[in-house]
MDTraj code that builds the backbone (N, CA, C; nanometers):
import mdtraj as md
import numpy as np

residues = "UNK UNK UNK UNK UNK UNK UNK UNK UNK UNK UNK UNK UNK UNK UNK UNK UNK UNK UNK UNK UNK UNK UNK UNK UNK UNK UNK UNK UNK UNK UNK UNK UNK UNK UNK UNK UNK UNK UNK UNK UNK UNK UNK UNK UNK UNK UNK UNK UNK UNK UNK UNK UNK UNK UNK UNK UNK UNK UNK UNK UNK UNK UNK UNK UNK UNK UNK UNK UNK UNK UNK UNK UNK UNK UNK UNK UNK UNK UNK UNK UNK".split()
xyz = np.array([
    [7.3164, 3.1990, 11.1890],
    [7.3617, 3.3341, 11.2075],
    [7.3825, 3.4033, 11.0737],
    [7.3879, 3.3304, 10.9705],
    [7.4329, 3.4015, 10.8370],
    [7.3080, 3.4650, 10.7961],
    [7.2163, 3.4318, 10.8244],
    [7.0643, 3.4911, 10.8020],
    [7.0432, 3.6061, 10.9105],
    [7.0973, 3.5946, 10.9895],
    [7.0894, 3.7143, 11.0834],
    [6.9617, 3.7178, 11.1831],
    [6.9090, 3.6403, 11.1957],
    [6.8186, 3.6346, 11.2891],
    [6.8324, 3.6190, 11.4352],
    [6.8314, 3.7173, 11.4738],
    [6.8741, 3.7199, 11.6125],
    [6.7867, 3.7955, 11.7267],
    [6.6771, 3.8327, 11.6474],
    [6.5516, 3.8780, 11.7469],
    [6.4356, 3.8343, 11.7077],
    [6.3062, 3.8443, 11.7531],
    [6.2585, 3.8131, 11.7089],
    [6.1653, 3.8698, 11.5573],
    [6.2207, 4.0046, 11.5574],
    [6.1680, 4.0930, 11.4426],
    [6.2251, 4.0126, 11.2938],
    [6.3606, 3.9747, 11.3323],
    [6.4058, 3.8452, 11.2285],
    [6.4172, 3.7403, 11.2045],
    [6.3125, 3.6934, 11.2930],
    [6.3565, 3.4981, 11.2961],
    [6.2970, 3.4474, 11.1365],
    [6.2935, 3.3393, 11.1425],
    [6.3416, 3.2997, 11.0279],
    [6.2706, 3.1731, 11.0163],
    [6.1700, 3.0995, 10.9180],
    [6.1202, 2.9974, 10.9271],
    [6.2351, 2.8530, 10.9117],
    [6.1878, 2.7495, 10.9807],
    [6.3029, 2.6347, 11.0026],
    [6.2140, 2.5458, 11.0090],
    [6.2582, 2.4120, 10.9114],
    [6.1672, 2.2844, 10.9243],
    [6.2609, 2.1938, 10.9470],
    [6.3514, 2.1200, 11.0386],
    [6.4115, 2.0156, 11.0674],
    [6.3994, 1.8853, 10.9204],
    [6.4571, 1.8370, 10.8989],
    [6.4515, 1.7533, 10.7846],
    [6.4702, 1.5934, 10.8944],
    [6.5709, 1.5776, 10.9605],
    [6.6010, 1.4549, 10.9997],
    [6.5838, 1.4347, 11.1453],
    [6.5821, 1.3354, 11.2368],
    [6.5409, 1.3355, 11.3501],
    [6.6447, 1.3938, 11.4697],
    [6.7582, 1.3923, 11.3852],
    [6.8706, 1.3856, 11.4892],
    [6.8653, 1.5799, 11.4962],
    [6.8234, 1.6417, 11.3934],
    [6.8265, 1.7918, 11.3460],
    [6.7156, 1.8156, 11.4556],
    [6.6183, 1.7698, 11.4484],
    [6.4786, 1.7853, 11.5251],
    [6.4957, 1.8104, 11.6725],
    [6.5833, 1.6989, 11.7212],
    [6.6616, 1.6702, 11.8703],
    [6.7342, 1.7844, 11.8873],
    [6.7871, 1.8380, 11.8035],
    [6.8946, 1.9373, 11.8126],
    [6.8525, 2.0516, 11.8449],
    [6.7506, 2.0790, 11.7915],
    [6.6511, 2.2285, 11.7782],
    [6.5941, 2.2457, 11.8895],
    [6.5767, 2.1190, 11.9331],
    [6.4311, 2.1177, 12.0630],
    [6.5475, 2.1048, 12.1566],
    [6.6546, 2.0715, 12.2039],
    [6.7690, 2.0504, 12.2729],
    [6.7853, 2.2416, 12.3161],
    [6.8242, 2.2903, 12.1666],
    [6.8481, 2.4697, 12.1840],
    [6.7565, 2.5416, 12.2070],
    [6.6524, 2.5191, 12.2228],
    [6.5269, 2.5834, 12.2575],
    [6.5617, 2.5348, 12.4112],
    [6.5260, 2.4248, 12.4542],
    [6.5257, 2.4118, 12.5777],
    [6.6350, 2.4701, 12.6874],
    [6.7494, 2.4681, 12.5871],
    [6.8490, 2.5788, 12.6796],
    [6.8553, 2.7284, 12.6543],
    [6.7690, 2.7177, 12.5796],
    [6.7433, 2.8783, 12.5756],
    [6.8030, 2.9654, 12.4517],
    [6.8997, 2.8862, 12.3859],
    [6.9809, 2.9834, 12.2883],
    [6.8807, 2.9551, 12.1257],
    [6.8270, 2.9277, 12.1192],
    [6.6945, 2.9380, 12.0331],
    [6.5491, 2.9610, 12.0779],
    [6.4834, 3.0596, 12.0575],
    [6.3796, 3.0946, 12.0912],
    [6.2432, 3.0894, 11.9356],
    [6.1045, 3.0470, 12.0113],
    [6.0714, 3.0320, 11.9052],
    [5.9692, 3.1772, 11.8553],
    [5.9396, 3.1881, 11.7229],
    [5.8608, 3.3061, 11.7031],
    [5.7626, 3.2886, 11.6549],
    [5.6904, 3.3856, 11.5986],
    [5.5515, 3.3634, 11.5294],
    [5.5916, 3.2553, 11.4597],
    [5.4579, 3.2062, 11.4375],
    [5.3983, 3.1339, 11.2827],
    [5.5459, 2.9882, 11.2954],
    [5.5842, 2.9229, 11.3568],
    [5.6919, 2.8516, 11.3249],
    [5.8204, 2.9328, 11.2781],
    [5.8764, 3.0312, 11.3479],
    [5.9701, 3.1082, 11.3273],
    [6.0996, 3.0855, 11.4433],
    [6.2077, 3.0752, 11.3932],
    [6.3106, 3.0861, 11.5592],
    [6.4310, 3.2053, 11.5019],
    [6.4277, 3.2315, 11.6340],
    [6.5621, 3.3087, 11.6645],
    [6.6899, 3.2709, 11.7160],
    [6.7977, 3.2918, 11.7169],
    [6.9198, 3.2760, 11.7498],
    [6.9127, 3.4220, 11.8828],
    [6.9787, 3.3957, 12.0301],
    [6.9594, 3.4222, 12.2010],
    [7.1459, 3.4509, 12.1161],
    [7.1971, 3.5512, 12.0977],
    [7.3799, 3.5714, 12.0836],
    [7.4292, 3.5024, 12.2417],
    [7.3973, 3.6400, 12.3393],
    [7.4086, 3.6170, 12.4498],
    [7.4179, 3.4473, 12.5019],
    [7.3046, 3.3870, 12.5038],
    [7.2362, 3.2457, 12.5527],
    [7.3813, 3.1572, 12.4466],
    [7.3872, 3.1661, 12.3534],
    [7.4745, 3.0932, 12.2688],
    [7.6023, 3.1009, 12.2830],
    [7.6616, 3.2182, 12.3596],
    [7.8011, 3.2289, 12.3808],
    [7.8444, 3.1350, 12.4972],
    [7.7521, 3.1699, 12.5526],
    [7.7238, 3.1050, 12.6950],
    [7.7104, 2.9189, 12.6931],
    [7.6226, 2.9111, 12.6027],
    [7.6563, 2.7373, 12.6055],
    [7.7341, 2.7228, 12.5503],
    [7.8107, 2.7777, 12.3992],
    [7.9079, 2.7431, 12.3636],
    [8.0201, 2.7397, 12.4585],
    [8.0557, 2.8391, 12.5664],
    [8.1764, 2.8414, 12.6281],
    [8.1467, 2.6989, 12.7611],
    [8.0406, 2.6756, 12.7888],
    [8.0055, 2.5722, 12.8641],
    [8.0855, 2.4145, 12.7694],
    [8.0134, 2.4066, 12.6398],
    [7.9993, 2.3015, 12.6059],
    [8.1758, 2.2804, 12.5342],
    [8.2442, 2.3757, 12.5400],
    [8.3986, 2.3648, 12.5151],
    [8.4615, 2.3459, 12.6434],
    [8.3884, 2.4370, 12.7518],
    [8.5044, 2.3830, 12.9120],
    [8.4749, 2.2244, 12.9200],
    [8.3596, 2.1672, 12.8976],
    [8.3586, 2.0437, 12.9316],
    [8.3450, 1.9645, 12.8009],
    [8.4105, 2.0084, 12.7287],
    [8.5100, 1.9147, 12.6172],
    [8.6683, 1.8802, 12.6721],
    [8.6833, 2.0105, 12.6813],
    [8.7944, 2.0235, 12.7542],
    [8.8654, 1.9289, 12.8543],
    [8.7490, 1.9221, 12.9485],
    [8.7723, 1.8463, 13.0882],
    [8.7959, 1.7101, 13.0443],
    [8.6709, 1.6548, 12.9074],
    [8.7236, 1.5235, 12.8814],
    [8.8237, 1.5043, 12.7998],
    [8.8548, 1.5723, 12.7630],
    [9.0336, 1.5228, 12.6791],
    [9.1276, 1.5296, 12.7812],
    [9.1432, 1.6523, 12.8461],
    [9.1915, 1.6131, 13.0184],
    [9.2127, 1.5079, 13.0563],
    [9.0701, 1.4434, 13.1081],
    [9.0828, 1.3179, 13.1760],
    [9.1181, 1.2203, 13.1347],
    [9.1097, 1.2055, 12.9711],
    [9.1357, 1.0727, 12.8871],
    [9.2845, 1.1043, 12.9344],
    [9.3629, 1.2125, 12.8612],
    [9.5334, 1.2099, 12.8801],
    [9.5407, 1.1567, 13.0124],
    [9.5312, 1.2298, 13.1546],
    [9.5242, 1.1851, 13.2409],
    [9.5606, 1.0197, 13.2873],
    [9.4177, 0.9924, 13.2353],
    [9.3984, 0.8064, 13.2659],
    [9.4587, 0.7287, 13.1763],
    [9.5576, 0.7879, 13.0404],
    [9.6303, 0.7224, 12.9981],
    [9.8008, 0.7480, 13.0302],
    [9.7622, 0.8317, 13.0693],
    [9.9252, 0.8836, 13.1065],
    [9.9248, 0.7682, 13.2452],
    [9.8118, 0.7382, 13.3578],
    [9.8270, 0.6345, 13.4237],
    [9.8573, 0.5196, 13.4096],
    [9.7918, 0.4798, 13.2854],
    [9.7767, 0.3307, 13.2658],
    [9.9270, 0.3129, 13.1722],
    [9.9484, 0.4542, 13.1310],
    [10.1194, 0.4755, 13.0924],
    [10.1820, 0.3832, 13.1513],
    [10.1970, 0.4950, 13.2420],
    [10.3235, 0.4455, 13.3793],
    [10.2700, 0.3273, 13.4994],
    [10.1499, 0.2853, 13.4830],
    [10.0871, 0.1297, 13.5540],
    [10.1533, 0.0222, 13.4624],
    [10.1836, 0.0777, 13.3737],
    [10.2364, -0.0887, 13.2724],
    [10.3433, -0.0892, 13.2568],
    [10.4413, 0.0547, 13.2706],
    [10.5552, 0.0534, 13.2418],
    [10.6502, -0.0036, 13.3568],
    [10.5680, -0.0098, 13.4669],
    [10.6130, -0.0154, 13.6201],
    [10.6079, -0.1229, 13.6613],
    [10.5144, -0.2283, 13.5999],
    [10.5156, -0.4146, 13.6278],
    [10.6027, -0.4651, 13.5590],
])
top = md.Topology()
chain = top.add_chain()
for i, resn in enumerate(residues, 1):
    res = top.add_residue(resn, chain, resSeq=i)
    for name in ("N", "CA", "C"):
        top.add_atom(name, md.element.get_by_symbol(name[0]), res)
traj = md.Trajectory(xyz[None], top)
């Protein structure tokens, strides 16, 4: 985003260096919040990106939840024998 590419009139050339970066790219493309452009060019989707971001925090969320949860059980399961 600091490059500002956010349509495709500005995308921006990107070469992945490592495999796990590579996974990552092709991961955001496939959900949509990277789109690709001419010539090996991508864009940043604002919209598409708010959107998985607020996805991929509710279900962060849910699992710290559940960990407290299942330890607050196993809390009071041990405190109780």
């Amino acid at each position: 985003m600091t490059q500002n590419a956010v349509s495709a009139d500005s995308a921006i050339g990107y070469a992945p260096g490592r495999g796990i970066e590579r996974r990552v790219l092709e991961k955001l493309i496939e959900k949509g919040v990277i789109h690709v452009g001419k010539a090996g060019t991508y864009w940043l989707d604002i919209p598409a990106y708010d959107a998985w971001n607020k996805s991929r925090r509710r279900r962060a969320g849910l699992a710290v939840g559940a960990a407290v949860a299942i330890g607050a059980a196993l809390g009071f399961l041990a405190g109780s024998g």
